[in-house]
Structures are given as C-alpha cells and as structure tokens.
N, C-alpha and C positions, 0 to 999 in steps of 0.2 A: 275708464281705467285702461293703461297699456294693457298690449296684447302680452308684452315678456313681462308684464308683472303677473298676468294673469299665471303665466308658468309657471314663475318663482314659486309662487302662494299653491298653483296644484304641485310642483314637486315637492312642495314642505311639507304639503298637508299630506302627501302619498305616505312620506318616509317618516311622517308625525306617528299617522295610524297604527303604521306597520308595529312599529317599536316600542308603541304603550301597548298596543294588543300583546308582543309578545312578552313584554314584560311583564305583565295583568297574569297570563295564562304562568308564566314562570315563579309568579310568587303565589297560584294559587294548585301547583305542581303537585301531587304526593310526595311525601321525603322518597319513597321506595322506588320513584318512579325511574329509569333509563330511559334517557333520550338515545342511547345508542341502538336500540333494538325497533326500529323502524321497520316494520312488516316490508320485506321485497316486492309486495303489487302494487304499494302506496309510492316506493319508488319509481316503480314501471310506469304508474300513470299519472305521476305528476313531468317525471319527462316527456311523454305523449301529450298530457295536456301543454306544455310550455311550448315544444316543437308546431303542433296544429295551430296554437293562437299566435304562436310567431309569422308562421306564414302565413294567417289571417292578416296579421297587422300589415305582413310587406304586401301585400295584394291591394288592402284600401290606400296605403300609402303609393304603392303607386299608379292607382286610381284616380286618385283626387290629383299626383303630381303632373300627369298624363294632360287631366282636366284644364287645369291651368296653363299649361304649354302649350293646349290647345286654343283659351280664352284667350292667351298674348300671341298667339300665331294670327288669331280673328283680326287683334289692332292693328296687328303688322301687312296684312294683307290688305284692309281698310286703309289705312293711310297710302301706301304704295300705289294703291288705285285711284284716291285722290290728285295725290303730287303728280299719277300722270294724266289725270285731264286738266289739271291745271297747268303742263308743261306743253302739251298735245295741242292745247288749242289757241299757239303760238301764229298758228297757219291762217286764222280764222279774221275777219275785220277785227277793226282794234275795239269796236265797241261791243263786239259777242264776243269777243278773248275779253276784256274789262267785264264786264256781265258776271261770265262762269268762271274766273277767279276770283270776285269778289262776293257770289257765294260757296265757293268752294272756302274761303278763307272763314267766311260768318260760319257757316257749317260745322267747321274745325274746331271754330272758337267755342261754338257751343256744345261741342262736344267734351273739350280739355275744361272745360268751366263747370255749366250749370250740369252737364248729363251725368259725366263722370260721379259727380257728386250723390246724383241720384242713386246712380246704379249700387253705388257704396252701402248708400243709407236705405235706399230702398226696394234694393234687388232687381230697376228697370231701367227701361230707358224712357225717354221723353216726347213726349208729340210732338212738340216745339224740334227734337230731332229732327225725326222724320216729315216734320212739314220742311225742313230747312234742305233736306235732303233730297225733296218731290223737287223740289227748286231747281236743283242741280240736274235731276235727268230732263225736268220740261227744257232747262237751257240748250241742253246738247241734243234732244232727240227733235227737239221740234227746229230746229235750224235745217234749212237747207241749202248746201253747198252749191255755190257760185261757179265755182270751178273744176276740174278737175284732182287738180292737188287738193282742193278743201273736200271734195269726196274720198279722194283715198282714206284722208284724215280723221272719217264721218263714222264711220264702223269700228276702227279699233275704239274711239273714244267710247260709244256703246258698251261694246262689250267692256271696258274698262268702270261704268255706270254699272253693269251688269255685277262685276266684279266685288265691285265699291255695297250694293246695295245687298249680297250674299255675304257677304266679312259681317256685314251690319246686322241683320237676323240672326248670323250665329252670334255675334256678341250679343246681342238681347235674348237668345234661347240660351246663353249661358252664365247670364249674371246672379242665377241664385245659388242652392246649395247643389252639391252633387251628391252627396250619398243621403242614400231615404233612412228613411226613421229608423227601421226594422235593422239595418246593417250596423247603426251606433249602437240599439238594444244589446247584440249580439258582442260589437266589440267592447262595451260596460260591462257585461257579463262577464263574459271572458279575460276580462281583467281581475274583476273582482274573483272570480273561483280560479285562478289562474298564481294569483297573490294567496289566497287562502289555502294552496296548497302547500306556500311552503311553513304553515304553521301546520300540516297534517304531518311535516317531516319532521319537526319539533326541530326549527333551527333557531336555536332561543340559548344556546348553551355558554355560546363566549361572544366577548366584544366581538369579535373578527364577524361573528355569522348575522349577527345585530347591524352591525355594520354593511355588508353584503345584502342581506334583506332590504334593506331600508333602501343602496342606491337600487337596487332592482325595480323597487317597486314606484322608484324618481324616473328610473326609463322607461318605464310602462305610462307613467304621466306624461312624459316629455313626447312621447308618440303619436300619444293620443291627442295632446295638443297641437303637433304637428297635422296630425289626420285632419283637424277641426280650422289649424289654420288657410291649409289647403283649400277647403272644403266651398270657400264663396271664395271664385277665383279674385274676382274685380275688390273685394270689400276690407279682409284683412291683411295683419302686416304683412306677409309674402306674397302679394298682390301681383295679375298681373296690371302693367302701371302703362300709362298716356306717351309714355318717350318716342315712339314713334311717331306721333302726330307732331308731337313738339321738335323733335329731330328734321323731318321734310318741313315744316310750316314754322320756322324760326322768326318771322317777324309779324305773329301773331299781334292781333291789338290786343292790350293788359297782360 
C-alpha cells in the first residue's frame, strides 16, 4: 500500500471518528442541556493541553527531520570520498589506478542495487558491502609509492578511505527507526486526549464547529504521519535517496 494512501485513509478515518463521535453524543444530549456554558478550567486546560502536545509534535518532527538530514549528509559524504579515490589515483600505474576504480565502481554498484534495497526492506546493510569495501582500503593501503608524487598522493587517499569507511557506519547505525517506542506511546496519547478535549468543550453545536473538528483532528493525523514517515530515514516515501552515488558515478553498469 502507498505511503500517501496510507494518509488519505488516516486523515479520513481521524475526521470519520471525530464527527460520528460528536454526533452520537449530540443526539444522545439532554433537551435542557447548554453547550454554551462550558466550565472556564475545561477551557484553560484544553488550551494547555493543545499548546504542550503542539510542541510535543514540533520537537519529534524536528527530530526525525534532523535525523534524516543527517542519513543524506552520511551518502553525501560516502560518495564524495569515493569519487575522490577514484579521481586521486590518477597518479598511480595504470594497473592499481584500473584496480581501485574498478572496485570503487562494483562497490558503488552494489551499493545503489542490491544494499540500498536492503536497508529499505530490512533496516541494514550488507556483508557483500562491506566485503566489497575491505576491497577498496586493502587497494589503497597496501600499495606502495614508487615515487615521490605517488607518495604525496598515498595519505590523502587514506584518509579519504578513512572518510569513505566513517559516512558508511553511520549510514548502517542509521537505517532503522529513530524514535523509540515509549515517545509514539506518548505522541498516540496525546493525540487521542488532546482530540477528546474538544468534545469536553462540546463543539458539536453547528456545521462550522463539525467542520473545524474534523480538519483538526486530519492535522493531528497528517503529523503524525509525517512523524512516522521521517522516522526510517532510508526506507519510506521522504527518503533520504542514492542521487549522490548516482550523480558522481554516472556510468554505472545497469
């Protein structure tokens, strides 16, 4: 199932709830009863409650936004240290520059293919990776420079391995979820009594308030999806995505 279908069906179903609930309590009302006398503490603290879970919400949102800025900064770093051992080691004979570009490229490939996939599906990366990537440091560290200019050459490629192999752990320490269990508890909660406050104010009287309820409680859904689509950088639709790999390493095989 799409991820924006998933939202459609939670905003329908927010604004469904909302407005048979209030309708249910409005046809089973006292004739006697005044919606306008709403006790002043129920007001007081359904605004306190709606103010605190708002900046509840913008705190995870931009928590998990942070998160993933963070997971596409991983690839962006990862690739850039790539493309420069594959540029770097122009200096080198032609058959250890041929070598460590040509696994710099399977490397890449296996990465934008069969990992990426994984990571999606199954919140990691691959050994077939990281063997592919042992590959690439034994190339560069176990060479040694014939020359002068091929030593200068010898250290930054290193540290650029160095570089390459740190992007790479944090993108594998960050393909799963980010917020733990106990913080969704608390943001479902807070939804649900945050929403059930405004039937404690009895806003059930005219279209307009019926109306007003219901998209309310469509943004509280639509939030909360956003929180959730955040929430596995690499995996759903607001992703961070491969373009950098694909951008430096344009003539990928397949």
């Amino acid at each position: 199932m799409s991820d924006w279908l998933v939202l459609v069906l939670a905003m329908a179903a927010a604004c469904l709830v909302v407005l048979v609930v209030a309708l249910l309590r409005n046809r089973r009302a006292p004739e006697d009863e005044d919606p306008s006398e709403t006790p002043d503490v129920i007001e007081y603290m359904t605004m306190m409650i709606g103010v605190v879970y708002a900046i509840v919400l913008g705190l995870a949102i931009a928590g998990v936004w942070e998160a993933r800025s963070a997971a596409q900064d991983h690839v962006q770093t990862e690739a850039q240290a790539l493309h420069e051992i594959s540029e770097r080691v122009r200096v080198y004979p032609a058959d250890v520059r041929d070598r460590i570009r040509g696994d710099v490229k399977a490397y890449v490939g296996h990465v934008v293919t069969t990992e990426w996939k994984t990571m999606a599906d199954h919140g990691r990366v691959t050994a077939e990776g990281g063997r592919l990537f042992d590959r690439i440091r034994a190339d560069v560290t176990d060479y040694q420079p014939k020359t002068d200019f091929e030593a200068q050459a010898y250290q930054p490629l290193v540290d650029q391995v160095t570089a390459a192999d740190t992007a790479r752990n944090s993108r594998a320490e960050s393909t799963g979820a980010t917020m733990p269990g106990v913080v969704w508890f608390g943001l479902i909660t807070g939804a649900v009594v945050t929403i059930g406050m405004v039937f404690a104010l009895q806003i059930r009287r005219t279209r307009r308030e019926l109306i007003l309820a219901g998209l309310f409680s469509a943004l509280i859904a639509f939030l909360l999806f956003l929180i959730w689509d955040f929430d596995a950088p690499y995996s759903r639709g607001i992703a961070a995505s491969a373009e950098p790999f694909l951008t430096l390493f344009p003539h990928l095989p397949g």
